[in-house]
N, C-alpha and C positions, 0 to 999 in steps of 0.2 A: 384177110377175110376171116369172119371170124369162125368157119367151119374150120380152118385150117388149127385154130386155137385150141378147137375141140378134141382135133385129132394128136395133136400130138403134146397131150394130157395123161398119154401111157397107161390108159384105161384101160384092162384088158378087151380086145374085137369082141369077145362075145358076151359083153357083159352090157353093151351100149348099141344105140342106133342111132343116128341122124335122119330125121324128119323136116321135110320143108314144105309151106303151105302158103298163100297166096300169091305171089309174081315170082314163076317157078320156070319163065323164059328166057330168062338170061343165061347168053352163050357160058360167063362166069361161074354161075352153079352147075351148068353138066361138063365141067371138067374130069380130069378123073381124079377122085379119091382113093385113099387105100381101103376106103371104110364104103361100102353100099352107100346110100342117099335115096332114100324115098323119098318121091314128088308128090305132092296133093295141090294139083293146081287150086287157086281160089284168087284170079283177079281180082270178081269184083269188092270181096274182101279187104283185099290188100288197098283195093280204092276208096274204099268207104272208111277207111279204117275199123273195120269190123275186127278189133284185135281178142274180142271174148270169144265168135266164132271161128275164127284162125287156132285159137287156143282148144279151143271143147272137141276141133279136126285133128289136130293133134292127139290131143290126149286116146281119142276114141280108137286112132291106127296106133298108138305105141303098143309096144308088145312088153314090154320092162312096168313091175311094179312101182319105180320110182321113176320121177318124171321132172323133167329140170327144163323150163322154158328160155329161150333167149331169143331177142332182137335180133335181125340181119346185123346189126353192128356191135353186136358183144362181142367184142376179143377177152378171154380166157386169160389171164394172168400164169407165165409156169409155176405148173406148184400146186392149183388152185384143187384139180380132183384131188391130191394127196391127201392136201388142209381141210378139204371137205368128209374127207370117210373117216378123218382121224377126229374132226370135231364130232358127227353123229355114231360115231363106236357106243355100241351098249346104250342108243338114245332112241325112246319112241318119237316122232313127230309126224305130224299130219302137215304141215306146211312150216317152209324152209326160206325165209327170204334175205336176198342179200343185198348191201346198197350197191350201188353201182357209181363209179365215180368218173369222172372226163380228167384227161390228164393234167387238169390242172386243180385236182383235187376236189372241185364243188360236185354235187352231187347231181345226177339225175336220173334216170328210169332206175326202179329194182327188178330185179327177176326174181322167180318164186321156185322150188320144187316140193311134192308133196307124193303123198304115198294116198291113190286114190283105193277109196273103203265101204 
């Protein structure tokens, strides 16, 4: 799962949160983490695929300046926070996009992170 990808990316606990927002009833997601998990239910959402409002739910509960969206099925490559703080060191950006690849290398969805201003 890819919460689990998240978590053990050796971000420092207080530096991150995990946020989750439309089909938040799966016995799967209230397992226990080492890490909090805030619920924002949003079925119809998740049904509609209303993925801008799922996204602006988000954004509105995160507590952290920078904000990094994923799919229920991103899995986290190891490695990938390290490569990430080392690539934005001493870099302004307002949005951050990365491609996203299926394991057999073709491309599909990106995720975005950006510093809201």
């Amino acid at each position: 799962m890819g919460i689990h990808s998240i978590l053990s990316q050796g971000i420092p606990a207080d530096s991150f949160e995990v946020l989750i927002t439309g089909k938040t009833d799966s016995p799967l997601l209230r397992s226990k983490f080492a890490q909090p998990v805030l619920f924002l239910p949003d079925s119809e959402a998740a049904e509609k695929g209303l993925l801008g409002r799922m996204y602006n739910t988000l954004a509105a509960h995160a507590r952290f300046e920078n904000i990094c969206l994923l799919d229920d099925d991103i899995i986290l490559l190891d490695g990938w926070y390290v490569k990430l703080v080392e690539f934005l060191k001493n870099q302004s950006f307002d949005v951050v996009a990365f491609p996203i690849k299926n394991t057999d290398g073709s491309r599909f969805w990106d995720c975005a992170a950006w510093q809201p201003g």
